[in-house]
N, C-alpha and C positions, 0 to 999 in steps of 0.2 A: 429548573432552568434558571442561569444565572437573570437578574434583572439588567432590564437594559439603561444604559447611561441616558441623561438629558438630553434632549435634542437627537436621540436617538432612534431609530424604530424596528421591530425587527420583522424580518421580512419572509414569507413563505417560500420561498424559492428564488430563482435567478436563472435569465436564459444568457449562457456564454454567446461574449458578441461574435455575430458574424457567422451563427448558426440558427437552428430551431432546437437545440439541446437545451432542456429546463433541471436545473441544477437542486436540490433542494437537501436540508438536512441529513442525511445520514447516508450521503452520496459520494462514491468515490470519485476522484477527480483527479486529473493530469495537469501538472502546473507548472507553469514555464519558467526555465531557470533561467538566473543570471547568464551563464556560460552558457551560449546556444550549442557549443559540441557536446554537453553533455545531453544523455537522456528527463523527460521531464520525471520533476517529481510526482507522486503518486501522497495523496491526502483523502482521508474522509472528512467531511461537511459537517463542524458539531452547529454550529450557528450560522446566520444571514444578518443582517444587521444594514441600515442605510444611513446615513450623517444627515445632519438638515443642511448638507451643500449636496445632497443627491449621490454623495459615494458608497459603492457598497464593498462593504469587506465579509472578509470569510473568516472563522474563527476555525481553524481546521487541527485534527489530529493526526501526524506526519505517519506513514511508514516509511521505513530504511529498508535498503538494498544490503545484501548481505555484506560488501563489499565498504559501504557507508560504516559500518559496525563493529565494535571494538573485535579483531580476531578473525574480519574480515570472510569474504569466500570462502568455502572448504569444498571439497570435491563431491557432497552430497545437497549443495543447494542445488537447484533448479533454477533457471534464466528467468524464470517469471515468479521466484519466491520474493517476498515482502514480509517483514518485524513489523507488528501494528506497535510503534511507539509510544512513551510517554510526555512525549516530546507536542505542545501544543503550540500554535502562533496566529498570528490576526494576518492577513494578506489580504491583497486588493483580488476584490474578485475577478479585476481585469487578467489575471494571473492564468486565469481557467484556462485551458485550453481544451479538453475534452473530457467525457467523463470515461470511467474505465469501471471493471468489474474485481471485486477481490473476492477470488473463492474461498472456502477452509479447503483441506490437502485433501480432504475426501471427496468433495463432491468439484478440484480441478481433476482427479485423475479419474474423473467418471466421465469428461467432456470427452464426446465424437473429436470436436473440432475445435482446437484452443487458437483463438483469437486475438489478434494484436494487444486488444483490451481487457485480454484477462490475465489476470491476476493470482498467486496462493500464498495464503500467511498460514503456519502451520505454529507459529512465535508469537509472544507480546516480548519488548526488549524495554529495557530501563537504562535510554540513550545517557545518565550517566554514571551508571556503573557496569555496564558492559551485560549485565544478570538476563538469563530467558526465563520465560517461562511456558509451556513448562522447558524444566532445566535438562531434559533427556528426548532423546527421538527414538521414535519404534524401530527395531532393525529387524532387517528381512530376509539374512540367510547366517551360515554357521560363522561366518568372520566378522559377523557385527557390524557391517556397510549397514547407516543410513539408506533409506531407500530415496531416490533421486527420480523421479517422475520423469527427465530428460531420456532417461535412458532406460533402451530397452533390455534388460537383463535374460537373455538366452543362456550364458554359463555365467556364476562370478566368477570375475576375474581373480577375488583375492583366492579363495578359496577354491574354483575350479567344481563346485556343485553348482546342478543344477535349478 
């Protein structure tokens, strides 16, 4: 872990204000954007950190919406997929707004009951070369569709098997 600066200290956790939700390192988190029409962003927790004027920031690791991402939506993402980026930044912990869940694509498309707060990254992206990895997705019938967790596949459409 990196050392922390002077005047520094770091801290085990953090409860978002105006809750009982205790936020601590390796915790996904919902974070309030500039633009209140959009959706919040979605971060994991690499650090906690507090100033000696009592501020605490976040040191966080961003995911991207497919849409945020070079090449954008395609018709096999899922409403709740997320790119765990490369992309890091320091933010005011005041930012937090709730924590969330990020599943791998195996064990979201094992949930009964998918939840406001959850989440699936089945990608790591390299926000600035556009690059995934991995660089290919499983497909799951004879026309080569990505499989899209959204939807429930009774016939494919492209191909018309079932």
């Amino acid at each position: 872990m990196a050392k922390t600066r002077p005047g520094r200290k770091d801290l085990d956790s953090y409860t978002i204000r105006g809750t009982n939700k205790i936020v601590r390192a390796g915790d996904c988190v919902l974070m309030r954007p500039s633009d209140t029409s959009k959706p919040p962003y979605v971060a994991r927790v690499e650090k906690i950190e507090q100033d000696s004027r009592n501020n605490v920031k976040v040191r966080v690791r961003w995911y991207y919406r497919p849409e945020e991402s070079i090449g954008g939506r395609r018709q096999f993402h899922g409403a709740k997929e997320l790119f765990l980026s490369d992309h890091y930044d320091v933010q005011s912990a005041h930012t937090i707004e709730g924590k969330c869940i990020v599943h791998s694509f195996k064990n979201y498309t094992k949930l009964e009951n998918v939840g406001a707060e959850d989440y699936y990254c089945r990608f790591e992206y390299k926000a600035a070369t556009g690059a995934f990895t991995p660089d290919r997705v499983a497909v799951y019938c004879k026309c080569e569709m990505p499989y899209n967790p959204d939807d429930l596949m009774v016939q494919c459409e492209g191909c018309k098997d079932w």
